[in-house]
N, C-alpha and C positions, 0 to 999 in steps of 0.2 A: 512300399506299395507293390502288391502283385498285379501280374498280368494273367488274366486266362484267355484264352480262345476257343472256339467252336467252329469246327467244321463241317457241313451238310452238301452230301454228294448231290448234285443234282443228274446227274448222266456219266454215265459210263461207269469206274473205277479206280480206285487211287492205291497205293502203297504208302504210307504214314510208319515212319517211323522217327519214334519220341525214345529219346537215348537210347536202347540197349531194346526197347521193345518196336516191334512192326505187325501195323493192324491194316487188312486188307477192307477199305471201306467199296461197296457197289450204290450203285443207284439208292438213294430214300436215305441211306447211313447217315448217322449222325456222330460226331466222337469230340468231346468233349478235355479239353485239357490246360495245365498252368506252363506257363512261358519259361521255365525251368531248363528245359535241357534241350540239346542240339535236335532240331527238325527236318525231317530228311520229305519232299512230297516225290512218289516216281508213278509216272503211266505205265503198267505192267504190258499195254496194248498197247495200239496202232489207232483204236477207236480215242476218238476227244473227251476229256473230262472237263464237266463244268462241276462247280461248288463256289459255296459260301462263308467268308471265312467274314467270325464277327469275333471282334475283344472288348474285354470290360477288364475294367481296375475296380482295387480291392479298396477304392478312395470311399470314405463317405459318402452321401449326397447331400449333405447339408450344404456342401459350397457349391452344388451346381443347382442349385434355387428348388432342392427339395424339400418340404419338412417331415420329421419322423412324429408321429405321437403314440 
């Protein structure tokens, strides 16, 4: 089973770095990624960052009382 995550800046700014790579997220950003490799979050600033961090599995949904047709 995988994991992904999504992140959505809500204020301020973030430094995100996902293994080897780092993406400078601002206010509205969105960034998208799978649970794979070492996650680094840093406040580049002194100003506060809010965000939202959401995960989903890569499971079916037939066992969580969905159905497919």
């Amino acid at each position: 089973m995988g994991i992904g995550q999504q992140i959505w800046l809500i204020e301020g700014e973030i430094d995100l770095t996902l293994g080897d790579e780092t993406y400078r997220l601002a206010t509205g950003d969105c960034l998208s990624m799978r649970l794979d490799q070492p996650i680094l979050f840093r406040n580049p600033s002194e100003q506060p960052a809010r965000y939202v961090v959401a995960l989903a599995t890569d499971e079916t949904r037939a066992g969580l009382g969905y159905t497919q047709r």
